[in-house]
matplotlib code that plots the C-alpha trace (Angstrom):
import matplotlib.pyplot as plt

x = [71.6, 68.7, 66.4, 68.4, 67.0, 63.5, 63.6, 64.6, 61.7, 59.4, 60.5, 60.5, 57.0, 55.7, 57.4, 55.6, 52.3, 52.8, 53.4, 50.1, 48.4, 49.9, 48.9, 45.4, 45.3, 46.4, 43.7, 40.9, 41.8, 42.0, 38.8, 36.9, 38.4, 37.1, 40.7, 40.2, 43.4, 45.6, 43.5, 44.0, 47.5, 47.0, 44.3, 45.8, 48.3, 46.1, 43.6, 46.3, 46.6, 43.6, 40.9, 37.5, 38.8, 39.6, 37.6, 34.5, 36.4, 38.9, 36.1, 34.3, 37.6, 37.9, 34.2, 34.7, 37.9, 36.3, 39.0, 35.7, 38.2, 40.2, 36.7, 35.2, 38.1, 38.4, 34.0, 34.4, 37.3, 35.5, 32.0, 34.0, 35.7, 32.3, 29.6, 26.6, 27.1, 25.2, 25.9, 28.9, 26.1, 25.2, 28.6, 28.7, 25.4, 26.8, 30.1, 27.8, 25.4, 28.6, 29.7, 26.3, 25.5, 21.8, 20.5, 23.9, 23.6, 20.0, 20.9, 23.5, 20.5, 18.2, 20.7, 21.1, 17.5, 17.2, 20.4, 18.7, 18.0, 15.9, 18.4, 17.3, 21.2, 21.3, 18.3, 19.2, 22.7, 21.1, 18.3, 20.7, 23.1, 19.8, 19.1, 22.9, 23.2, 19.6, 17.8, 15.0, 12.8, 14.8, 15.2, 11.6, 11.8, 14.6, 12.7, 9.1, 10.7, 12.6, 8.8, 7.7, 10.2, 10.2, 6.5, 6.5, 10.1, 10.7, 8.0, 10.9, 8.1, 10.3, 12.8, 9.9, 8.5, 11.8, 12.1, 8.3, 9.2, 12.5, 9.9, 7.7, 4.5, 3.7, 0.4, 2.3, 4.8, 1.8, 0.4, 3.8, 3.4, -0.3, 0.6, 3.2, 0.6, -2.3, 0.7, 1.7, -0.1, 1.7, 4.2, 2.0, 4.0, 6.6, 4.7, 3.2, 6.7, 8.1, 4.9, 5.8, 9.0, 8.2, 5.2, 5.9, 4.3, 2.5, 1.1, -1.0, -2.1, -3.3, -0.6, -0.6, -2.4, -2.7, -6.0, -4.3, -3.3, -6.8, -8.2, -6.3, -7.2, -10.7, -10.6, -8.8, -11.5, -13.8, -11.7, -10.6, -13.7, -11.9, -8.7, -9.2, -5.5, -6.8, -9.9, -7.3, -4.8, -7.4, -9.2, -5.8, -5.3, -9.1, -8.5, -4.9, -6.6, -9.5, -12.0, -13.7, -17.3, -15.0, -13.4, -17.4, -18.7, -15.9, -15.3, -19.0, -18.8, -15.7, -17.7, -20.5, -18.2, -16.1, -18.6, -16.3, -19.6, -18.6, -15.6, -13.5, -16.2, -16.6, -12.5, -13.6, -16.2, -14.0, -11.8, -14.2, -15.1, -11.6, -11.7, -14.3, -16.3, -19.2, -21.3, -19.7, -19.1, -22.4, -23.3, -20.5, -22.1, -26.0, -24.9, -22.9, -25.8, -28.6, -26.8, -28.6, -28.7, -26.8, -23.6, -20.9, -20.2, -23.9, -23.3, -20.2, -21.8, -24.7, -22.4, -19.8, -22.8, -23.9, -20.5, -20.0, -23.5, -21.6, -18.4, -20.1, -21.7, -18.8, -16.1, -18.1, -19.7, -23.1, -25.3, -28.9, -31.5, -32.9, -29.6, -28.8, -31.8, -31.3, -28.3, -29.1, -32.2, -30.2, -27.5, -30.3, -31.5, -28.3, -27.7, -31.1, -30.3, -26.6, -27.1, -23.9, -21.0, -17.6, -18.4, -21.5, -19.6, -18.1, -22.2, -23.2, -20.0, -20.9, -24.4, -23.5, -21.3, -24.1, -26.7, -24.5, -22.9, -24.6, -28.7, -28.2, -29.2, -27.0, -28.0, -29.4, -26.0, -23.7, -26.5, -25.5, -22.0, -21.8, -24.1, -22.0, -18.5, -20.1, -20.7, -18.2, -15.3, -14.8, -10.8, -9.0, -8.1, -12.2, -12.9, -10.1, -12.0, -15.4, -14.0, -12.7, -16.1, -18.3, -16.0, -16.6, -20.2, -20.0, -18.1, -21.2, -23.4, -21.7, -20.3, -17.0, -14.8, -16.2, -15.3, -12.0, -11.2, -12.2, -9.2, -7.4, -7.4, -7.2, -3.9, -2.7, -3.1, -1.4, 0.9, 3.1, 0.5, -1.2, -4.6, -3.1, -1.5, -5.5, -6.6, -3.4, -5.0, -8.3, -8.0, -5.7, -8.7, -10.8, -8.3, -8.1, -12.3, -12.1, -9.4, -6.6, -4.5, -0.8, -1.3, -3.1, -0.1, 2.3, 0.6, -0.1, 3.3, 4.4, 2.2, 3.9, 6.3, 3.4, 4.0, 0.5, 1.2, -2.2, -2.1, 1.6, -0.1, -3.7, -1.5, 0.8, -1.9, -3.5, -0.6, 0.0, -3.7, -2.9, 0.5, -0.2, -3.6, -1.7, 2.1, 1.7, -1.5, -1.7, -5.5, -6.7, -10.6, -10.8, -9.4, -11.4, -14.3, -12.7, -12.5, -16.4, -17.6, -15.8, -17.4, -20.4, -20.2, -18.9, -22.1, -24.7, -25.5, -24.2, -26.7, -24.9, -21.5, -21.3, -22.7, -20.5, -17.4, -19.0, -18.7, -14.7, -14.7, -16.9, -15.3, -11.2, -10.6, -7.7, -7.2, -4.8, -7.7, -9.6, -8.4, -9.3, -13.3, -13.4, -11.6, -14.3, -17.2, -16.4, -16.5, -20.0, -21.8, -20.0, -22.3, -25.3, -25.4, -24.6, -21.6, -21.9, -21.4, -18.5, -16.7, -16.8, -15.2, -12.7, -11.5, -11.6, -8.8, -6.7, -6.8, -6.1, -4.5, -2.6, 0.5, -0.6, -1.4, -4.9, -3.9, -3.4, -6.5, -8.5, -7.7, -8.2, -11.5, -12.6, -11.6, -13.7, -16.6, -16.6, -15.3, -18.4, -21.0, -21.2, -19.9, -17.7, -15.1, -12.9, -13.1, -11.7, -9.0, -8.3, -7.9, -6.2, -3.4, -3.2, -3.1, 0.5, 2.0, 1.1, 1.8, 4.1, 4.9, 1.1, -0.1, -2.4, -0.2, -0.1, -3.7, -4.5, -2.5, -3.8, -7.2, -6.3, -4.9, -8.2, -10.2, -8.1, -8.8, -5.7, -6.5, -4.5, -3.6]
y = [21.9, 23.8, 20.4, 20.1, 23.3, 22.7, 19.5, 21.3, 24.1, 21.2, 19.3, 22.6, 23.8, 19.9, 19.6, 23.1, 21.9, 18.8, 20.6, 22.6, 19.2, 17.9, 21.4, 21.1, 17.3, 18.0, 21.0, 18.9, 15.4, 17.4, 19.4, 16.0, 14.6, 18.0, 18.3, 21.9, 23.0, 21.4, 21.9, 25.9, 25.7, 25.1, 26.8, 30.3, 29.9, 28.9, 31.8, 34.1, 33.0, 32.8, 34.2, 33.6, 29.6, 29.1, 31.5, 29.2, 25.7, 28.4, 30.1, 27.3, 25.8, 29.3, 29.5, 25.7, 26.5, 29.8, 32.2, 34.4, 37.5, 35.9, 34.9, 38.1, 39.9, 37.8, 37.9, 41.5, 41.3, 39.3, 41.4, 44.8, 43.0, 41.3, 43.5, 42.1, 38.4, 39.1, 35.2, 37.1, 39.0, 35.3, 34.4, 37.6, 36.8, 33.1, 34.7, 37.2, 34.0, 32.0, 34.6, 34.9, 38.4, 37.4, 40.9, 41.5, 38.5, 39.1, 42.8, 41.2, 38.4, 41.3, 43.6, 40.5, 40.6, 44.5, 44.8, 41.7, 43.2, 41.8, 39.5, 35.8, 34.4, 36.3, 35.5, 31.9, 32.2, 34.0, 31.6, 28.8, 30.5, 30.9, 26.7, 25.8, 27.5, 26.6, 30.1, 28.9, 31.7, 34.1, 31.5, 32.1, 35.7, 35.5, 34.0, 35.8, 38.8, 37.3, 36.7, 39.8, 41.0, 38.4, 37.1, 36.9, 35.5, 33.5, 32.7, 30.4, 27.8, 24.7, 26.1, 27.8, 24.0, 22.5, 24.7, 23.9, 19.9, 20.5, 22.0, 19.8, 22.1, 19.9, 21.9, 25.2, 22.8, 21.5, 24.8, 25.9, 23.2, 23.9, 27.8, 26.5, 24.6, 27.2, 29.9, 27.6, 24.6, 23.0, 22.3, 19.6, 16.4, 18.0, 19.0, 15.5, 14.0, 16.5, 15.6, 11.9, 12.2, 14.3, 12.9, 9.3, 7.0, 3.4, 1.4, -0.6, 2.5, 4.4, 6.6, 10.5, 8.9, 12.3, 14.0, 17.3, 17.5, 16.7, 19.1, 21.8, 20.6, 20.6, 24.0, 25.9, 23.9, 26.1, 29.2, 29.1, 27.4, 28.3, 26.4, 23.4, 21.9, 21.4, 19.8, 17.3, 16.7, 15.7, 13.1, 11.7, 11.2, 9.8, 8.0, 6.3, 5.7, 3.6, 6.6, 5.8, 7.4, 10.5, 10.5, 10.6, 13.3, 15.7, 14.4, 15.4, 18.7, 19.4, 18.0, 20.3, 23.0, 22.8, 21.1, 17.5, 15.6, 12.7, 12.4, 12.4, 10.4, 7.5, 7.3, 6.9, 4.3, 2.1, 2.2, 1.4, -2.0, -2.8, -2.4, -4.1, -1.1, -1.7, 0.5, 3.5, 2.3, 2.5, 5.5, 6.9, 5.4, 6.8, 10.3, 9.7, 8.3, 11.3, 13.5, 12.2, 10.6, 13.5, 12.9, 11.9, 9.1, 7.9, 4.5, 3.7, 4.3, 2.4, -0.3, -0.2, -0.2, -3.4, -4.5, -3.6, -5.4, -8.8, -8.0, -7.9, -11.4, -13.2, -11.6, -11.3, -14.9, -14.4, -13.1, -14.7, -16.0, -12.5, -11.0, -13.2, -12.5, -8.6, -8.9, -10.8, -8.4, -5.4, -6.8, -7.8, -4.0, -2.7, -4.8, -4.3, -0.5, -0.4, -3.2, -4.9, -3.5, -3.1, -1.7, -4.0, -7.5, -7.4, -6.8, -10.0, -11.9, -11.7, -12.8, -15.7, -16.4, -15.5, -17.8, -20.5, -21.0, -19.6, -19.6, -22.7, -21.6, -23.1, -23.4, -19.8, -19.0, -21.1, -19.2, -15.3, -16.7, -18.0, -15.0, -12.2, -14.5, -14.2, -10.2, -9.0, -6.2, -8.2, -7.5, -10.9, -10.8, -10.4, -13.0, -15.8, -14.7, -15.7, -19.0, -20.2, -19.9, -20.6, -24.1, -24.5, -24.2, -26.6, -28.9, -28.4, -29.2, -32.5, -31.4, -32.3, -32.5, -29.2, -27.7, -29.2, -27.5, -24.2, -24.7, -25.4, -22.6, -20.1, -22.4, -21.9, -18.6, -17.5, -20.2, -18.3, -16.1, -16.6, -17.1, -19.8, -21.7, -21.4, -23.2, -25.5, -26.4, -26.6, -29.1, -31.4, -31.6, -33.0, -35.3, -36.0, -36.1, -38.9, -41.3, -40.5, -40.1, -39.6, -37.3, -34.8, -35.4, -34.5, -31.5, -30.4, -31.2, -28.7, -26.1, -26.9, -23.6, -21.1, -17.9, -17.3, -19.1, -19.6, -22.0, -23.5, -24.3, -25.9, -27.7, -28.9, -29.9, -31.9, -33.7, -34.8, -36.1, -38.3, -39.6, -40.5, -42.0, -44.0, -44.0, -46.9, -49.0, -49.3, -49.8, -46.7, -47.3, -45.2, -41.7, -42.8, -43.1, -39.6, -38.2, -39.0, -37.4, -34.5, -33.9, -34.4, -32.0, -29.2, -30.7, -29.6, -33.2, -32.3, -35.6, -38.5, -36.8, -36.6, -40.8, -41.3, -40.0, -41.3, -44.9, -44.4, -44.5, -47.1, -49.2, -48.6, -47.6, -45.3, -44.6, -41.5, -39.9, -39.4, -36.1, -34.7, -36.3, -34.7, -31.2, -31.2, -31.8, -29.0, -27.1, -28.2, -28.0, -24.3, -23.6, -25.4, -22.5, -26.4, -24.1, -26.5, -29.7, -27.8, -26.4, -30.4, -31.6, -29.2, -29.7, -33.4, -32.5, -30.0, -32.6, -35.6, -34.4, -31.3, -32.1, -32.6, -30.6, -29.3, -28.3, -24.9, -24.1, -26.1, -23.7, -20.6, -21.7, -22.1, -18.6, -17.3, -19.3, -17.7, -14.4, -13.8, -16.3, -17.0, -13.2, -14.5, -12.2, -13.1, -17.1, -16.1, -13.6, -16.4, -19.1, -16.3, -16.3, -20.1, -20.2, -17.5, -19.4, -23.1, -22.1, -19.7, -20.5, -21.1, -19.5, -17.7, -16.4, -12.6, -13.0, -14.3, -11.4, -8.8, -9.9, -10.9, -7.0, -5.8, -7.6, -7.0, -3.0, -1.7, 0.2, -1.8, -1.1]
z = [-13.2, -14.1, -13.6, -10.0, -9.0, -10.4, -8.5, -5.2, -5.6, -6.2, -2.8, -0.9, -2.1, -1.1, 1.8, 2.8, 1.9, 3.5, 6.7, 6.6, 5.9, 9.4, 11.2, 9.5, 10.3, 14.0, 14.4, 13.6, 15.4, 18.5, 17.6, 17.3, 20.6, 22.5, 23.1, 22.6, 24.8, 22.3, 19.1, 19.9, 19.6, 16.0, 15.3, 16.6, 13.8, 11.1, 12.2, 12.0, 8.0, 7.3, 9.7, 7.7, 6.5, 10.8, 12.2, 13.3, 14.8, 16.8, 18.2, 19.3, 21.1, 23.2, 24.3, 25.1, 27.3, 28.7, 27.0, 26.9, 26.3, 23.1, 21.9, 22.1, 20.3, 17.1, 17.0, 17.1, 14.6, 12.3, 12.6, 11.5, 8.9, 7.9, 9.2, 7.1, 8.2, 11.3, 12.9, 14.5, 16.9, 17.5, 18.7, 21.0, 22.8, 23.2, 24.8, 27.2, 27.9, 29.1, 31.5, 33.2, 31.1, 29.8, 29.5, 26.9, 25.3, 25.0, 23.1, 21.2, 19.8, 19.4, 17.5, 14.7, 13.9, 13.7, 11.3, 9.1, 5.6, 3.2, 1.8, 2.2, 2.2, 5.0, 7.2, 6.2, 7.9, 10.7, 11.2, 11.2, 13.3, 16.3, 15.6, 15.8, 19.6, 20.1, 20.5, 18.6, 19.6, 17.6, 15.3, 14.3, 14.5, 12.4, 10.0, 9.8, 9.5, 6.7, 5.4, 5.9, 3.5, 1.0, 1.2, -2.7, -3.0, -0.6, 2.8, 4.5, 5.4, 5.6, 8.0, 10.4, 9.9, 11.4, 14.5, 15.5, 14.9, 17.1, 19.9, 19.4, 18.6, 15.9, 15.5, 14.3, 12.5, 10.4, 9.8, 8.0, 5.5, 4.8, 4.6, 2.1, -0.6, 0.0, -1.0, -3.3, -4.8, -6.9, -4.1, -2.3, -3.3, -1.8, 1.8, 1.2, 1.7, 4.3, 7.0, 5.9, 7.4, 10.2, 11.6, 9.9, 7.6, 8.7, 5.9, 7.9, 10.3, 7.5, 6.6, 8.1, 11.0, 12.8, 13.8, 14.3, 10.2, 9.3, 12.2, 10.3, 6.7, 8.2, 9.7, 6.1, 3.8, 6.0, 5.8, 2.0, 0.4, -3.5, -2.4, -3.8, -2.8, 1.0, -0.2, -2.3, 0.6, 3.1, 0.4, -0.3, 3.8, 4.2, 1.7, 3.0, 6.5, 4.7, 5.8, 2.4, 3.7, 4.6, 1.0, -0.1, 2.0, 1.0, -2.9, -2.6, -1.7, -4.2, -7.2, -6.7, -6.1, -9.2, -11.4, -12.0, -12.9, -11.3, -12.5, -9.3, -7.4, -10.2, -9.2, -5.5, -5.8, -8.3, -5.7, -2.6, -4.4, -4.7, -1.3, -0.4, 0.9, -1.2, 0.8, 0.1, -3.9, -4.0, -2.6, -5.2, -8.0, -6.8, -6.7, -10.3, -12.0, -10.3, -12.1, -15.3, -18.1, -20.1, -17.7, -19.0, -16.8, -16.6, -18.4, -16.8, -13.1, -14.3, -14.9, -12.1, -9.8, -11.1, -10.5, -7.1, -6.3, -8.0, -6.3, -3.0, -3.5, -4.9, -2.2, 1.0, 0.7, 3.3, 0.6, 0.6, -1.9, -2.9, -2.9, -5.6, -7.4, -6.8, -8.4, -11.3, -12.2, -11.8, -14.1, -16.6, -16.4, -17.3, -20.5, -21.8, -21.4, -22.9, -25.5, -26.0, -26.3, -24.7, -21.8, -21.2, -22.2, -18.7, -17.4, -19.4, -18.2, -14.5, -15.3, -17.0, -14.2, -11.5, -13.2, -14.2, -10.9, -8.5, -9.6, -11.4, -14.8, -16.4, -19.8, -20.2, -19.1, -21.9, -24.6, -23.3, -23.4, -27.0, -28.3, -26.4, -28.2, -31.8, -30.9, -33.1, -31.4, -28.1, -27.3, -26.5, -23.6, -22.6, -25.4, -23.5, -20.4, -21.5, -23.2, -20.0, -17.5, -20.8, -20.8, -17.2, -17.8, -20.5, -18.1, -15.5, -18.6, -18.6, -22.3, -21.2, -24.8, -25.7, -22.6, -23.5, -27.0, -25.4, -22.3, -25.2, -27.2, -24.4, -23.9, -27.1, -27.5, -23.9, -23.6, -21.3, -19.5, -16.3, -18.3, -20.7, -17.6, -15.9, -19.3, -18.7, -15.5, -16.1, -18.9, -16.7, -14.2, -17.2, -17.8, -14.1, -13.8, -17.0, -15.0, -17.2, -13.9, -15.4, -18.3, -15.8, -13.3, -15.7, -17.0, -13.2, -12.7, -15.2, -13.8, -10.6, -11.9, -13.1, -12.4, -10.7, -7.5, -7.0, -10.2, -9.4, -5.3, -7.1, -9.3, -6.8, -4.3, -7.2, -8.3, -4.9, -4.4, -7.8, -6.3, -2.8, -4.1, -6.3, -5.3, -3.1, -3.8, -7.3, -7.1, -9.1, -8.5, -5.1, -7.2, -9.7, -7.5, -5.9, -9.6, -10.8, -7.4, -7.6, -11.2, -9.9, -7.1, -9.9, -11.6, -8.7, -8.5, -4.9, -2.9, -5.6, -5.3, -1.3, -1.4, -3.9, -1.4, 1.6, -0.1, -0.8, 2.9, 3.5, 0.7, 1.1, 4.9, 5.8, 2.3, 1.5, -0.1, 3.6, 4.5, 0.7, 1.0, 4.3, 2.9, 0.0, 1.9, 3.7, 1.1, -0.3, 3.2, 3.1, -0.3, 1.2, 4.5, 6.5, 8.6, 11.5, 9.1, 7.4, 10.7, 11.7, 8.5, 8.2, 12.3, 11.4, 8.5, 10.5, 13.4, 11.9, 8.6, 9.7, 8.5, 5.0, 1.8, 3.5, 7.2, 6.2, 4.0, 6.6, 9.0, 7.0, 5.3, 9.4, 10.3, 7.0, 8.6, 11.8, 10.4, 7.5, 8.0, 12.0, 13.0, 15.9, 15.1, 18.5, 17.0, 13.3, 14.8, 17.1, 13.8, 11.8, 14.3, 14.2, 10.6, 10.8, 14.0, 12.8, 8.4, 8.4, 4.7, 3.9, 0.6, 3.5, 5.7, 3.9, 4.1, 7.7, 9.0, 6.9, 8.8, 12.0, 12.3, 10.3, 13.3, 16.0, 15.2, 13.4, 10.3, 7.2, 3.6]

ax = plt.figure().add_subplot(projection="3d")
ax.plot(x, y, z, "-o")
ax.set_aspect("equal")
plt.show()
């Protein structure tokens, strides 16, 4: 019996709860409907109950109805039972300002802000309140008074920040944020990511593309010369939108100030070269190494400078005689000052490279490479580095075997890493130079799934050169023939290499190999400064080749023509837009477009 009873309770309480679920359920559907009539019904009675849970919906259902008189009873209610939540003022002035009463709603808004104490829950929920009915005016007074009495607490910049971006004065909106890190510094990741979301981020613009945030970063640097946050902020920005020379002038100015001795500005100029901005990197670099030999980062300016004056040569491709020359003397003038060691064993590298490839010395080049390898401390990694062009030399040296056993044991020893599937590859283009046509397919065919794609695409574009030159005719002597010229062009015996293709075509007519003798004397005439020769062999391969392994660098070698050695900057854009619409899944395409938008103006990442 007693279990009945307990049973019967139990129902009886559910069955109660239950109900006030359905009233509570009821309340809101009609609240989100705007069916406010009907929604009031409920909302009386669960007011009644509990006035500070119901309070807020009910009152919005009777200004939204017009009972203007219920509304400004329960308000008044609540503010005597609550008199320090001041958002009930709010609620009045909304009641006045619905009957026409402006001057009264106005006293009410105005009585809120005098009452406001210096309790920062409070000016929060005031604040709020202003932005929910969209006062935003007192909003802000809401808040700087708020300020005024919490200044060391709590400055309410964020919120003052919103209400500018919801009026749009971005200017005062911006100012917020920079009041916020020069009050407090170590908040700037923070502003960094609230400006990125309120005036938007573009990669390829540049970032915080606005000229009103660095107007302002501009105009504080001027006004608080010891805050060194706003000299950070606008580098990072300069820096984003590519303004590199920018970055300089003000990195500058904040070494001086705070003594960095280069430090910041070596940073800088590293990364100018690895965009490409060798101008600037070496304007970094000068002002690093004038502050003398004592500095710190002397050497390492010395050498980076050399380095930028290589990189510029090897990645902007319309360097002349004496800039080689220039080059190769200055990087001469920094080993003999460093010695050797493991800062200056990249310095020796890029000579050997520069003379050996490119000033065709190539036998003074193989002797810095095999003395800087028996230097004892070289890290691997360098040493696997150095093996790989000192075997290319070799290979130009017509040493072909030992060039060999050096692919080979950068192979072995990074069998799975992008450099050991380079020495993979380079060895199977021995074999492929020496006519032994299906042991280099099968290791290129291997390579196919390196995970450089740069290898895996070489490899795959030289497999198919062995198959379709072979697939079909099983007369091997026109790759062969193919094969010998093509080591003779590595060898600079560039005048018996070109015969030697010319006389494929001559010999075997329409062969599959055409559209390869064409694509590599385009290539050759490109080193030679012979742009009009090379422009007509590579058309010749997008034209009548297109569609095969070679349409697509064709066309993109054409565009770098016109873009770096011709300057006709509408013809490359032009070609770089070919290249995305006629490849879309080219190797090139992320490339073509990141120029085409560089050329057409757009500032990109």
């Amino acid at each position: 019996m007693r279990n009945l009873h307990l049973i019967i309770l139990l129902f009886y309480g559910v069955s109660v709860l239950a109900q006030k679920s359905t009233d509570e359920q009821l309340a809101e559907q009609f609240f989100q409907s705007k069916d406010y009539t009907k929604a009031i019904v409920y909302y009386e009675n669960l007011y009644a109950k509990n006035p500070t849970a119901y309070y807020s919906p009910y009152f919005t259902c009777l200004l939204a109805v017009k009972d203007l008189k219920k509304a400004e009873k329960i308000a008044r209610h609540q503010l005597k039972v609550s008199p320090d939540n001041l958002t009930y003022y709010v609620d009045l002035g909304q009641i006045y300002k619905a009957d026409s009463n402006l001057s009264k709603a106005k006293d009410q808004y105005v009585k809120a802000i005098k009452e406001l104490s210096p309790d920062i829950s409070q000016t929060l929920e005031l604040g709020k309140a202003f932005v929910g009915v969209k006062e935003f005016g007192y909003a802000i007074e809401t808040y700087k008074k708020g300020r005024r009495y919490n200044i060391h607490v709590y400055p309410f910049f964020n919120e003052l920040a919103d209400v500018y971006k919801t009026l749009g004065d971005i200017r005062s909106m911006i100012n917020e944020y920079l009041d916020e890190i020069g009050y407090k510094e170590t908040n700037l990741q923070d502003v960094e990511m609230q400006l990125q979301n309120s005036l938007g981020y573009d990669d390829e613009k540049g970032g915080f593309n606005n000229p009103i945030l660095k107007e302002e970063l501009q105009r504080r640097i001027q006004q608080y010369p010891d805050k060194i946050v706003f000299y950070d902020f606008l580098i990072y920005i300069l820096i984003q939108q590519k303004d590199f020379e920018g970055a300089f002038v003000h990195s500058k100015a904040l070494d001086k100030r705070q003594k960095e001795e280069g430090y910041r500005i070596m940073n800088l100029g590293k990364l100018c070269v690895l965009n490409e901005d060798f101008e600037t990197a070496q304007k970094c670099f000068d002002y690093v190494i004038s502050l003398g030999k004592n500095n710190f980062n002397y050497m390492q300016a010395c050498v980076e400078s050399a380095n930028a004056q290589f990189e510029k040569i090897i990645k902007q491709r319309n360097y002349t005689q004496t800039d080689l020359t220039d080059v190769e003397q200055k990087l001469k003038t920094t080993i003999k000052q460093f010695g050797y060691n493991q800062l200056s064993v990249s310095m020796v590298h890029k000579l050997a490279v520069l003379q050996g490839f490119y000033l065709n010395k190539v036998q003074e080049a193989i002797e810095m490479l095999n003395e800087v390898l028996n230097t004892s401390g070289i890290d691997k990694a360098s040493e696997a580095e150095l093996k790989l062009d000192l075997g290319d030399l070799l290979l130009i040296n017509n040493e072909v075997w030992d060039a060999s056993l050096l692919y080979s044991q950068v192979e072995k020893a990074y069998k799975y890493e992008p450099i050991g599937q380079e020495a993979k590859f380079r060895n199977a283009k021995i074999a492929f130079y020496t006519g032994d046509f299906k042991w280099a397919k099968a290791q290129l065919d291997v390579l196919k799934g390196a995970t450089s794609k740069l290898i895996a695409n070489d490899a795959m574009d030289l497999s198919l050169v062995i198959s379709d030159a072979i697939g079909i005719d099983t007369n091997v002597v026109p790759l062969q023939m193919f094969a010998s010229a093509d080591l003779l062009l590595l060898q600079h015996k560039t005048t018996e290499g070109l015969q030697r293709m010319d006389s494929i075509n001559i010999l075997f007519d329409n062969h599959s190999l055409a559209d390869d003798i064409y694509y590599k004397k385009a290539q050759i005439f490109t080193q030679q400064g012979k742009y009009k020769e090379a422009l007509e062999a590579y058309l010749r391969v997008v034209d009548a080749y297109g569609e095969d392994i070679y349409g697509d660098d064709a066309l993109f070698k054409m565009a770098e023509i016109y873009q770096y050695n011709l300057k006709d900057i509408e013809k490359a854009k032009t070609l770089y837009q070919e290249v995305l619409t006629k490849y879309p899944s080219s190797i090139y395409t992320v490339e073509a477009r990141k120029r085409f938008r560089k050329l057409r103006g757009d500032v990109v990442n």
